[in-house]
mmCIF file of the N, C-alpha and C atoms, coordinates in Angstrom:
data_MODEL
# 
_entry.id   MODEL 
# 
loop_
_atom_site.group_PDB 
_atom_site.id 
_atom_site.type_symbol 
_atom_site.label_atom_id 
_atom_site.label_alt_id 
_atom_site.label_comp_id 
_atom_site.label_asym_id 
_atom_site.label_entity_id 
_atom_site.label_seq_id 
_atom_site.pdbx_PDB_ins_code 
_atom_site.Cartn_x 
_atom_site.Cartn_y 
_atom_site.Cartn_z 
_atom_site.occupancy 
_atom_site.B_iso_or_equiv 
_atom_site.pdbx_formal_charge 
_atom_site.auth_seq_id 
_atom_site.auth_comp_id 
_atom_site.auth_asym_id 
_atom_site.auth_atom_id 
_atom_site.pdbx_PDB_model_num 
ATOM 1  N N  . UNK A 1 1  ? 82.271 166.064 112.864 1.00 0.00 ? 1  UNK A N  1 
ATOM 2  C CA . UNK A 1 1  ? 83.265 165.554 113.816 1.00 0.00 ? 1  UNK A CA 1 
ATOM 3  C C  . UNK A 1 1  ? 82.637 164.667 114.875 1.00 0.00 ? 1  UNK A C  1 
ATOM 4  N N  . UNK A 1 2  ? 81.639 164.821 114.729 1.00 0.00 ? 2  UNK A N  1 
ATOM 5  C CA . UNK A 1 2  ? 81.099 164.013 116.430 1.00 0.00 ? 2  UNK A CA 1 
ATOM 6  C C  . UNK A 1 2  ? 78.992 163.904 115.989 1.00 0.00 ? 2  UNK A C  1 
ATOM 7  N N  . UNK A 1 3  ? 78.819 163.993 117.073 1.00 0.00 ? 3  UNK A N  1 
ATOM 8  C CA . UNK A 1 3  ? 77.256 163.550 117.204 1.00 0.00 ? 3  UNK A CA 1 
ATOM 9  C C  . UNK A 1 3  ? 76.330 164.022 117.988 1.00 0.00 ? 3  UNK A C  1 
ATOM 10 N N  . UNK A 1 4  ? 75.439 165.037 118.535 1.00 0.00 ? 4  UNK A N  1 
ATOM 11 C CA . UNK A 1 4  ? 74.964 165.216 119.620 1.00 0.00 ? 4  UNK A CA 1 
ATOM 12 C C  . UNK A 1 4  ? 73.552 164.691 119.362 1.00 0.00 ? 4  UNK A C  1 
ATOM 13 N N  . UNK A 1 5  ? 73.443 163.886 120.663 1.00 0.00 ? 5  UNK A N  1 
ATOM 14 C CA . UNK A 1 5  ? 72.152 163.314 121.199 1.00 0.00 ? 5  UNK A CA 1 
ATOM 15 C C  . UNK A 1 5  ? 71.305 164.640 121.441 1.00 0.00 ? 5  UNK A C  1 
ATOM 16 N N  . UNK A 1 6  ? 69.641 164.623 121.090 1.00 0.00 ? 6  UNK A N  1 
ATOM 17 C CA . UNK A 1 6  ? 68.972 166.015 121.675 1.00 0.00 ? 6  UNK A CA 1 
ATOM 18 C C  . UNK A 1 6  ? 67.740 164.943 121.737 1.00 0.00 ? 6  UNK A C  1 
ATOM 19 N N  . UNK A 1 7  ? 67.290 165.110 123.388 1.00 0.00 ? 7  UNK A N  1 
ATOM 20 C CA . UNK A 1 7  ? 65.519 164.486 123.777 1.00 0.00 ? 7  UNK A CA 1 
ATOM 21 C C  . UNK A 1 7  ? 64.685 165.496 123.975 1.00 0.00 ? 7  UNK A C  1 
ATOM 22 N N  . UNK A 1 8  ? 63.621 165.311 123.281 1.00 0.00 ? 8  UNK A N  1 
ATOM 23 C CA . UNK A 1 8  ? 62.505 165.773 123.163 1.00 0.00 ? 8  UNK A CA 1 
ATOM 24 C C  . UNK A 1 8  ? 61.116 165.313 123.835 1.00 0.00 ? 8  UNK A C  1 
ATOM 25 N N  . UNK A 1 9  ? 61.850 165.910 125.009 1.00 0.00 ? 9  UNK A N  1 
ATOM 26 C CA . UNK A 1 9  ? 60.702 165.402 126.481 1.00 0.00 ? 9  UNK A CA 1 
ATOM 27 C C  . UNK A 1 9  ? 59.078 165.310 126.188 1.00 0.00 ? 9  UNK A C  1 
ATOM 28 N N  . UNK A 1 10 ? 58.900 166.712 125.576 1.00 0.00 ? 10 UNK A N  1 
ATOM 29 C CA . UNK A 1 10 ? 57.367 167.046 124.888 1.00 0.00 ? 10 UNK A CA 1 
ATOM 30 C C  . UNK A 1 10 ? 56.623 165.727 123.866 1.00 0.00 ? 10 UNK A C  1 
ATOM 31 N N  . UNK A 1 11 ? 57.902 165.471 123.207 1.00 0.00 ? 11 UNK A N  1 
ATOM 32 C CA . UNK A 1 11 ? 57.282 164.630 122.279 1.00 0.00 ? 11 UNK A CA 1 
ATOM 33 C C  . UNK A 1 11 ? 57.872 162.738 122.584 1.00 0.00 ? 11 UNK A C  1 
ATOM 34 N N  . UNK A 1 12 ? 58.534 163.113 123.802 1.00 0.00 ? 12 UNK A N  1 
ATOM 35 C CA . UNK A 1 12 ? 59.416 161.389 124.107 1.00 0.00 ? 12 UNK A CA 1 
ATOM 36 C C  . UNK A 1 12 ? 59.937 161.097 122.355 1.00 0.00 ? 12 UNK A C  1 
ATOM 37 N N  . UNK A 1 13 ? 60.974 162.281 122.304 1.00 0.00 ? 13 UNK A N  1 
ATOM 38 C CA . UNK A 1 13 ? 61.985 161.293 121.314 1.00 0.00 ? 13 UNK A CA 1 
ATOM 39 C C  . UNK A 1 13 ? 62.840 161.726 121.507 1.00 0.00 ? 13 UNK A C  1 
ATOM 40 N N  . UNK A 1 14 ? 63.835 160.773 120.521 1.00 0.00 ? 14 UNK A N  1 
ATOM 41 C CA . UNK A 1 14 ? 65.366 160.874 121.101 1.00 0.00 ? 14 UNK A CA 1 
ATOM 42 C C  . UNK A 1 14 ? 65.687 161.198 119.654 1.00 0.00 ? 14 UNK A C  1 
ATOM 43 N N  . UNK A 1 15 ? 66.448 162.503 119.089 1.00 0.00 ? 15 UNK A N  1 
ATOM 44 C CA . UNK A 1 15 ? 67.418 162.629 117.580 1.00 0.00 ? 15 UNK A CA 1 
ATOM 45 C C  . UNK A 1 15 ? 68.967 162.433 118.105 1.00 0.00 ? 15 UNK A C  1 
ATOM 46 N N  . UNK A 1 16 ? 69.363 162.179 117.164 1.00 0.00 ? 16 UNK A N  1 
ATOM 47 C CA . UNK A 1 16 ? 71.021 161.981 116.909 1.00 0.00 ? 16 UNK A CA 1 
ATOM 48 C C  . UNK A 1 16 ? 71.342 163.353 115.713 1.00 0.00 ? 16 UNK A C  1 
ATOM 49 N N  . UNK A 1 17 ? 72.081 164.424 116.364 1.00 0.00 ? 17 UNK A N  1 
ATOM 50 C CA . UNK A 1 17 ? 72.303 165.166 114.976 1.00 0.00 ? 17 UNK A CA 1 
ATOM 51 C C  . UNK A 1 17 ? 74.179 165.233 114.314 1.00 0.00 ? 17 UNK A C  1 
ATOM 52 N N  . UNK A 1 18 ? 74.168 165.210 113.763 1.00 0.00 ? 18 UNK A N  1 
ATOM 53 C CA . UNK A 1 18 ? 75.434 165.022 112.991 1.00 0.00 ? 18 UNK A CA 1 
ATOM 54 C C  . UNK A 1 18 ? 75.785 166.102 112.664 1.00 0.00 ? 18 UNK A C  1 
ATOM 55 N N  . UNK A 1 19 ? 77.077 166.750 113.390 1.00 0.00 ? 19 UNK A N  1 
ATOM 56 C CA . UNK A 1 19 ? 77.385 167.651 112.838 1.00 0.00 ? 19 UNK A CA 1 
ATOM 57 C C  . UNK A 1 19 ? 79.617 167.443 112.966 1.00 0.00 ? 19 UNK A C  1 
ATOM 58 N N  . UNK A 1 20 ? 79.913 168.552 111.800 1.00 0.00 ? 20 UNK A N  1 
ATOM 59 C CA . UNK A 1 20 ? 81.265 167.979 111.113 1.00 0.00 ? 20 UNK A CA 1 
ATOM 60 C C  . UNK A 1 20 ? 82.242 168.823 112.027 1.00 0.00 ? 20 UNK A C  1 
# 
C-alpha cells in the first residue's frame, strides 16, 4: 500500500521498503 523510508545513521544510508 505505501512505502516507508528507514535511515541508517550508522551506516549513512537511506532504504525505501515496500510494503502492501
Amino acid at each position: 500500500m505505501g512505502q516507508i523510508l528507514v535511515v541508517d545513521l550508522s551506516k549513512e544510508e537511506i532504504r525505501t521498503l515496500e510494503i502492501d
